[in-house]
C-alpha positions as CSV (number, residue, x, y, z in Angstrom):
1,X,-1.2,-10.0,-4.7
2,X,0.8,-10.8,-7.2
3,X,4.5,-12.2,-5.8
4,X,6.8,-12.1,-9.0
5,X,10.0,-10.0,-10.6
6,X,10.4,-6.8,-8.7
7,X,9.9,-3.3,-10.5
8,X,12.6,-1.4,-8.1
9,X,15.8,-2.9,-10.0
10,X,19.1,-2.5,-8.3
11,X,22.7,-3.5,-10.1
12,X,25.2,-4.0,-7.3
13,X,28.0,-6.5,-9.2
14,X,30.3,-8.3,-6.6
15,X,33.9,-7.2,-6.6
16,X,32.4,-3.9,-7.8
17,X,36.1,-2.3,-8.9
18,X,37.0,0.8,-11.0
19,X,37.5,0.7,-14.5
20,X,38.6,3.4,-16.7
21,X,35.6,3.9,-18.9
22,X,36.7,4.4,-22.6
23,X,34.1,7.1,-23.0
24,X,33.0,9.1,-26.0
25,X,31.2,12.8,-25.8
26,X,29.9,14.9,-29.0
27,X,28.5,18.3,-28.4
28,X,27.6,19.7,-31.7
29,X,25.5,22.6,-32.7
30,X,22.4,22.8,-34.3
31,X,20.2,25.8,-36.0
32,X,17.2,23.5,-36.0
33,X,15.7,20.6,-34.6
34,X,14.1,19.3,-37.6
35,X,17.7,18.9,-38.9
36,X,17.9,15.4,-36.7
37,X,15.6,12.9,-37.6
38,X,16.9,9.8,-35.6
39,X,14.1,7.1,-34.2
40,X,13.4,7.4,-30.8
41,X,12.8,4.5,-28.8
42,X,9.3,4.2,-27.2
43,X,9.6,2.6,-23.7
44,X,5.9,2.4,-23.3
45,X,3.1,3.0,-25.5
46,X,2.7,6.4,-26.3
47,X,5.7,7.4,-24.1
48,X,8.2,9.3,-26.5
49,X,11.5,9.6,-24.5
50,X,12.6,13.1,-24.0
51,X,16.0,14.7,-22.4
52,X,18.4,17.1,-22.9
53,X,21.9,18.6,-21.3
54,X,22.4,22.3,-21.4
55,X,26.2,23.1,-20.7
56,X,28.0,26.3,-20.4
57,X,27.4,30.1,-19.7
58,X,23.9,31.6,-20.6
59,X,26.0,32.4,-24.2
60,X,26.8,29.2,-24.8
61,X,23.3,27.2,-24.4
62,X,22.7,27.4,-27.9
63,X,20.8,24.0,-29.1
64,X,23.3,21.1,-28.0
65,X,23.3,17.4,-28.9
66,X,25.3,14.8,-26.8
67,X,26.1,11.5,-27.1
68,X,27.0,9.3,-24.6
69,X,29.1,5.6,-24.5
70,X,27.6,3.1,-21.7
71,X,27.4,3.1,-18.7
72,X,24.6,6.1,-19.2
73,X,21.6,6.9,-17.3
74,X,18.5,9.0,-18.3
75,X,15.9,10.1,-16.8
76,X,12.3,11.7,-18.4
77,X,9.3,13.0,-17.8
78,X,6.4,14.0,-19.7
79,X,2.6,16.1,-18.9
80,X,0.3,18.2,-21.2
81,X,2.9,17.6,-24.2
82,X,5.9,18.8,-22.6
83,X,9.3,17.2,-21.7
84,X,12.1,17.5,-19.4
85,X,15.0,14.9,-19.1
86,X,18.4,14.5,-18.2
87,X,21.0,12.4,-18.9
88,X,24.5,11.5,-17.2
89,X,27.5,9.6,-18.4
90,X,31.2,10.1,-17.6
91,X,31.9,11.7,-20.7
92,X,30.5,14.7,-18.8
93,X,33.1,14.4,-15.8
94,X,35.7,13.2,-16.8
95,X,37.9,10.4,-14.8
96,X,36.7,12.3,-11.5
97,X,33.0,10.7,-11.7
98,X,32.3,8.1,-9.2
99,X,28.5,7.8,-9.8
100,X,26.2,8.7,-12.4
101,X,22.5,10.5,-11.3
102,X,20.0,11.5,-13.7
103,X,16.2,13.2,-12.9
104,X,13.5,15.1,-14.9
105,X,10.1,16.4,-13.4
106,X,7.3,17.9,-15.4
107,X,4.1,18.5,-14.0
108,X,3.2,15.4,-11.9
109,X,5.3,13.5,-13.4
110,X,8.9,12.5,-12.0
111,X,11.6,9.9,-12.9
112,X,15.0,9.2,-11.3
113,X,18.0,6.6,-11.9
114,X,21.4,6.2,-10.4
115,X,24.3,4.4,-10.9
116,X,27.5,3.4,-8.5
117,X,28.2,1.1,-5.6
118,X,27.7,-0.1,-2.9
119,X,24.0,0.1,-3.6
120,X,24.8,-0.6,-7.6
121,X,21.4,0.8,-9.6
122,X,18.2,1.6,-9.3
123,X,15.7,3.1,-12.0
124,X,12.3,4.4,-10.8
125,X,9.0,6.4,-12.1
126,X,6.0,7.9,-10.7
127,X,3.4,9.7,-13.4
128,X,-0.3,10.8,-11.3
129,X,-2.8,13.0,-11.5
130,X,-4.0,11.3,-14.9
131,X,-7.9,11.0,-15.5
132,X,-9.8,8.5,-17.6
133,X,-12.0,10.7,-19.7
134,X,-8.7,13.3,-21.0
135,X,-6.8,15.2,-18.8
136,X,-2.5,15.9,-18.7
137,X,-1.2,12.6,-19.5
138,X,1.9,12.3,-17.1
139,X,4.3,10.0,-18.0
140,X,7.8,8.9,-16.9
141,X,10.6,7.4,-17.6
142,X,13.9,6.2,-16.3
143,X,16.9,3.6,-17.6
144,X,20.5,2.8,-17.0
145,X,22.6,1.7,-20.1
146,X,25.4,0.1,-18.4
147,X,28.3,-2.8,-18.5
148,X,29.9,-5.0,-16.9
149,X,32.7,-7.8,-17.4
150,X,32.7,-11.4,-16.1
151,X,35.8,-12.8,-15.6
152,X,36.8,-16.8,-15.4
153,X,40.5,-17.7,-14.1
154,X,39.6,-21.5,-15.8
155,X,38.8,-20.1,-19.0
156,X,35.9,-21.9,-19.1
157,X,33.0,-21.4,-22.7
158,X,30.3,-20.1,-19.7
159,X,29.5,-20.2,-16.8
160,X,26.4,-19.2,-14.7
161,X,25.2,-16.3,-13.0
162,X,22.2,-15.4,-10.7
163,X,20.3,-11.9,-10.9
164,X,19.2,-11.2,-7.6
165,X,15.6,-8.5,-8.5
166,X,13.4,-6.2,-6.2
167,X,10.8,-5.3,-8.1
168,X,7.3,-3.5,-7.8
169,X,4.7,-1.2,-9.9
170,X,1.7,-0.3,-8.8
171,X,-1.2,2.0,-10.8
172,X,-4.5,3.4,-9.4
173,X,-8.0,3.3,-11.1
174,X,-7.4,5.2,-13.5
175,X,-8.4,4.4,-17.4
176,X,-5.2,3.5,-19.8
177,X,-2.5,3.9,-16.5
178,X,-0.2,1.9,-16.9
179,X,3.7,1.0,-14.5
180,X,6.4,-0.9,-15.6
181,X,10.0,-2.0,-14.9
182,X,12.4,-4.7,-16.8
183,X,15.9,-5.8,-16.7
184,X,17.2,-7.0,-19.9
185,X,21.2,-8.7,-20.1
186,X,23.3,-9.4,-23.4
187,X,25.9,-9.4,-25.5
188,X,25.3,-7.1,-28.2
189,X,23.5,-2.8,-27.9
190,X,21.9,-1.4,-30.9
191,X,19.8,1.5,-31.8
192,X,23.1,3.4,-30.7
193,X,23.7,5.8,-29.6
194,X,22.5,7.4,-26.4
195,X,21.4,10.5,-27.1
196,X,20.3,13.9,-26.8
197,X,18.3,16.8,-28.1
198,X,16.7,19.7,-27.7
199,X,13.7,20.4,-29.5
200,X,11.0,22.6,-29.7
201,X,8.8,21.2,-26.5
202,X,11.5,20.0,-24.3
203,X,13.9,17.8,-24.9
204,X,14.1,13.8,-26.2
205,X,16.8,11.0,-25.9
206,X,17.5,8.3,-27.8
207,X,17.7,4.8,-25.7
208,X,20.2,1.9,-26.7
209,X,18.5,-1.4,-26.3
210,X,19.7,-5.0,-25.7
211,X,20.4,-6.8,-29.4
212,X,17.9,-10.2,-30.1
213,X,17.5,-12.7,-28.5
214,X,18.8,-11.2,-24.6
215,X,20.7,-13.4,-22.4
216,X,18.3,-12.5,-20.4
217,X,14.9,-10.4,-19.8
218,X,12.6,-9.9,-17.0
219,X,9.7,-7.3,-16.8
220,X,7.1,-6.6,-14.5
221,X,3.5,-4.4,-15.7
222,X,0.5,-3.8,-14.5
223,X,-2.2,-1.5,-15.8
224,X,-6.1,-0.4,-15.6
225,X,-8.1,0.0,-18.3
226,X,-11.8,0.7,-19.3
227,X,-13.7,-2.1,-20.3
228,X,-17.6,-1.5,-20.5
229,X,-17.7,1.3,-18.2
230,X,-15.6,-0.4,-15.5
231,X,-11.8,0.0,-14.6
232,X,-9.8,-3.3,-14.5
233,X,-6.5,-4.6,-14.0
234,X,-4.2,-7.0,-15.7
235,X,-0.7,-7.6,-13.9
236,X,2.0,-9.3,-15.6
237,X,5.6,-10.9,-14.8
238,X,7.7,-12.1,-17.3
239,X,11.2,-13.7,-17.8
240,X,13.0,-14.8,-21.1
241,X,13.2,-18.0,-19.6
242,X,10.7,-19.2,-17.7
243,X,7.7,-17.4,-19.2
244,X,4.6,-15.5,-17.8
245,X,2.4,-15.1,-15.1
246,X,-0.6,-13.2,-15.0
247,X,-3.4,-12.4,-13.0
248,X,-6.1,-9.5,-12.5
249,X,-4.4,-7.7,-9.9
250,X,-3.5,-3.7,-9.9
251,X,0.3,-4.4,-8.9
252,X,3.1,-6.9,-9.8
253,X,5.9,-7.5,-6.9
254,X,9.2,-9.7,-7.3
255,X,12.1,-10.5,-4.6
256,X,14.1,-13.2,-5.8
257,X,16.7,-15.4,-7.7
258,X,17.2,-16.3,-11.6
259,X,19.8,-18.5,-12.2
260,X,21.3,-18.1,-16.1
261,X,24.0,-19.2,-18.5
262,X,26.3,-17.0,-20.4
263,X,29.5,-16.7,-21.7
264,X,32.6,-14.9,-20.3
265,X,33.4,-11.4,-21.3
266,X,31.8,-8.4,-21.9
267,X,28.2,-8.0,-21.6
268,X,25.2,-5.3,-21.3
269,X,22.4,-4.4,-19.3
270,X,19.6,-2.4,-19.5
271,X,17.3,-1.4,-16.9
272,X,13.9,0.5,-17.3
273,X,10.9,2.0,-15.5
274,X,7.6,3.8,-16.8
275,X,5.0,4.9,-15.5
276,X,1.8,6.6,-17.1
277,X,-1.2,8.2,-15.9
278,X,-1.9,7.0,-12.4
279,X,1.3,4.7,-11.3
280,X,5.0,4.4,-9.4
281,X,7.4,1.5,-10.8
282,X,10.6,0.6,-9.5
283,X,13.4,-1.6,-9.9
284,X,17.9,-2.9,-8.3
285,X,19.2,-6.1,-9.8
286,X,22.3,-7.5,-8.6
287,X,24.4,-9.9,-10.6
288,X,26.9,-12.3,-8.7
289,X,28.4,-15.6,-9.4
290,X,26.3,-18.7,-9.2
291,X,27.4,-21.4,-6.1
292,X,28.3,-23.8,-9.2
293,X,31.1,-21.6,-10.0
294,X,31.9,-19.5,-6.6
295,X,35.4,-18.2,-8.3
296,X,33.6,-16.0,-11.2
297,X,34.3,-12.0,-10.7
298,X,31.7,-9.8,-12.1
299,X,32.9,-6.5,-12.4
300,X,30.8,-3.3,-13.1
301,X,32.9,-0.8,-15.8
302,X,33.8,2.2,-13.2
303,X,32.0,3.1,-10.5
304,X,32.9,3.8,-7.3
305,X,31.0,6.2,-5.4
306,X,27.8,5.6,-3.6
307,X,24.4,6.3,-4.4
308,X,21.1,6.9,-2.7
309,X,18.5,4.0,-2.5
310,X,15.7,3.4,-5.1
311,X,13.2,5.0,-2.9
312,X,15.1,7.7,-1.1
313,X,12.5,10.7,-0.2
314,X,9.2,8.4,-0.8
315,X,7.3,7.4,2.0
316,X,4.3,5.0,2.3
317,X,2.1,8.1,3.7
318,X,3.0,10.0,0.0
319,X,1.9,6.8,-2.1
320,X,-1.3,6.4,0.1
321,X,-2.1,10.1,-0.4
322,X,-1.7,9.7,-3.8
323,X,-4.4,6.9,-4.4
324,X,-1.5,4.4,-5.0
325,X,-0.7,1.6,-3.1
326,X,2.6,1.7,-0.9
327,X,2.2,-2.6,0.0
328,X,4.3,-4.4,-3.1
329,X,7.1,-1.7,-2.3
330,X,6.7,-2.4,1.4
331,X,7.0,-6.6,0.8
332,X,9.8,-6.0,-1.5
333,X,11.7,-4.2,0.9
334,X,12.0,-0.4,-0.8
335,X,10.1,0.9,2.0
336,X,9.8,0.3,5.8
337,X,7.2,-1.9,6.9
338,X,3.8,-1.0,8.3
339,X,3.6,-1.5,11.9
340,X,1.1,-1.9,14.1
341,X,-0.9,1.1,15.7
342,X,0.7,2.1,18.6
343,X,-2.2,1.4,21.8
344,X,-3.5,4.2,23.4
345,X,-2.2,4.1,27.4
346,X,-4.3,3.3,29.9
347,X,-4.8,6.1,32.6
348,X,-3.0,5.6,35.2
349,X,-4.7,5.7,39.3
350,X,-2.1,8.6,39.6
351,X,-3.5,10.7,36.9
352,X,-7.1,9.6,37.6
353,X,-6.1,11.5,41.0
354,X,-4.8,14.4,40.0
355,X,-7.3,15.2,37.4
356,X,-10.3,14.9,39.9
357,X,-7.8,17.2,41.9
358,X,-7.8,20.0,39.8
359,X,-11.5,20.0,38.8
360,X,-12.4,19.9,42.9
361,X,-10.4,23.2,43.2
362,X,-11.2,24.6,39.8
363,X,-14.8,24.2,41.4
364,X,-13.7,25.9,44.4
365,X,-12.1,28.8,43.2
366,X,-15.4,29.7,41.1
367,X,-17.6,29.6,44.2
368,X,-15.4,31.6,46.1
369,X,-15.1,34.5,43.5
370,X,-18.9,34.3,42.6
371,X,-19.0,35.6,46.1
372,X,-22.4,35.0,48.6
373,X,-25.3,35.5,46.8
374,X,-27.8,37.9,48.2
């Protein structure tokens, strides 16, 4: 099994404190889709993003585009060539927001992300039901767009941080599926802004992405494919600064520590899972000061409500029922443990008693009302 950066990504910052986020919101009015023609982002290949917001009375819900200033969270999901996605940012609420939520199902096909302390955020994506030869092609999709601030009282040019990842994807034997999750830090988004629209089979979004080179990246896929008549799987784990590690396995898994470098200030991070076909990917960093430099503050930019965990409402018994395998989420610590079978009890001498008991009068009682036989 493959023991490397987690796929369930949760962002909990220490010293998690509320900001007012200088947000921006457009609404505008369209009469046709064709009339935007920005490039969408592909998280996976063949995955176009799709999401949409519909605000208003049943009047108002003509076509609407919104943009969206980080921290933003979307959520997507795709099957037989429709979309439905959502997307959240405080734009939409106002100073009252505390925690930002997005989901989109469609078909088999489900996504969900979440932002806001104490749990920070998660991103995760299930797509099943996928066949090899054709079929609905589920996909999903889910990312947070957010920022965060480190602060130095001794002023110093950087200073280093640790990313503390869960991760885990996991796809079932199924040609071209495919499960994914990264985690990508910098200083610098482009392919701005996040957006969306409605168009004529759903709804799409435009994702910001981390500027090159990243301060950071991490990501975690596995997929099957069809080679000569015979599913395999390639699993890989990958970090910006250590390289990769791969290995013929149907699942990748991560819990642990990558120490980094980076300047005080403002920075990004982007967190993503996908899933298509046949798989489930998830994924919670935390960032917090390194023990070289204990009095460094990271503070995430407004958020303080709670959220649910990464895997809230998924069981190991759901994953096993649906041909995937619940283990790398279980190791990582998403979900509960399996423990062992509880032992059938021994029949106690009591019982053994009163159960030959009953069947000596049960005997009984049908001799007496068979009556003498004649």
């Amino acid at each position: 099994m493959n023991h490397i950066p987690e796929t369930v990504l949760r962002i909990c910052l220490n010293d998690l404190s509320r900001v007012a986020p200088p947000q921006r919101l457009h609404i505008m009015q369209t009469t046709s889709p064709a009339n935007w023609n920005l490039p969408v982002h592909a998280a996976a290949a063949g995955l176009m993003l799709a999401a949409t917001l519909l605000l208003g009375t049943p009047a108002a819900r003509a076509q609407q585009n919104i943009i969206c200033d980080e921290p933003s969270v979307m959520a997507q999901a795709a099957f037989q060539g429709f979309f439905d996605a959502a997307i959240d940012c405080f734009g939409l609420h106002g100073a009252s927001a505390d925690a930002l939520q997005a989901s989109a199902i469609r078909g088999s096909a489900n996504a969900r992300t979440a932002l806001g302390p104490p749990d920070g955020g998660w991103a995760r994506a299930e797509a099943t039901g996928g066949l090899s030869n054709g079929g609905p092609h589920p996909s999903a999709f889910s990312a947070i767009i957010g920022g965060y601030t480190v602060h130095d009282p001794q002023g110093r040019p950087s200073v280093r941080l640790t990313i503390r990842i869960r991760g885990a994807s996991v796809v079932g034997p199924v040609a071209g599926a495919s499960a994914a999750w990264s985690v990508t830090l910098g200083g610098e988004l482009v392919n701005l802004p996040a957006r969306l629209d409605v168009v004529s089979n759903g709804k799409s979004v435009n994702e910001p992405t981390i500027a090159s080179p990243p301060v950071l990246r991490i990501e975690g896929d596995a997929t099957a494919q069809l080679v000569d008549g015979t599913i395999q799987f390639v699993s890989a784990i990958c970090d910006s600064i250590g390289g990769c590690v791969s290995t013929a396995d149907h699942s990748t898994e991560f819990e642990g520590r990558i120490n980094y470098r980076t300047r005080p200030g403002d920075e990004f991070i982007v967190v993503e899972t996908t899933a298509q076909q046949d798989g489930f990917a998830a994924t919670d960093p935390i960032i917090e000061p390194h023990p070289d430099n204990p009095d460094v503050v990271v503070t995430m930019k407004g958020l303080v409500g709670a959220v649910p965990g990464p895997m809230d409402g998924i069981t190991a018994e759901q994953l096993t029922a649906l041909g995937l395998d619940p283990g790398p989420f279980q190791r990582v610590g998403f979900l509960a443990p399996a423990g062992p079978a509880e032992p059938v009890p021994e029949p106690s001498t009591l019982a053994l008693a009163g159960a030959a008991f009953i069947a000596f009068a049960v005997r009984s009682v049908r001799r007496r009302w068979r009556g003498p036989r004649s």
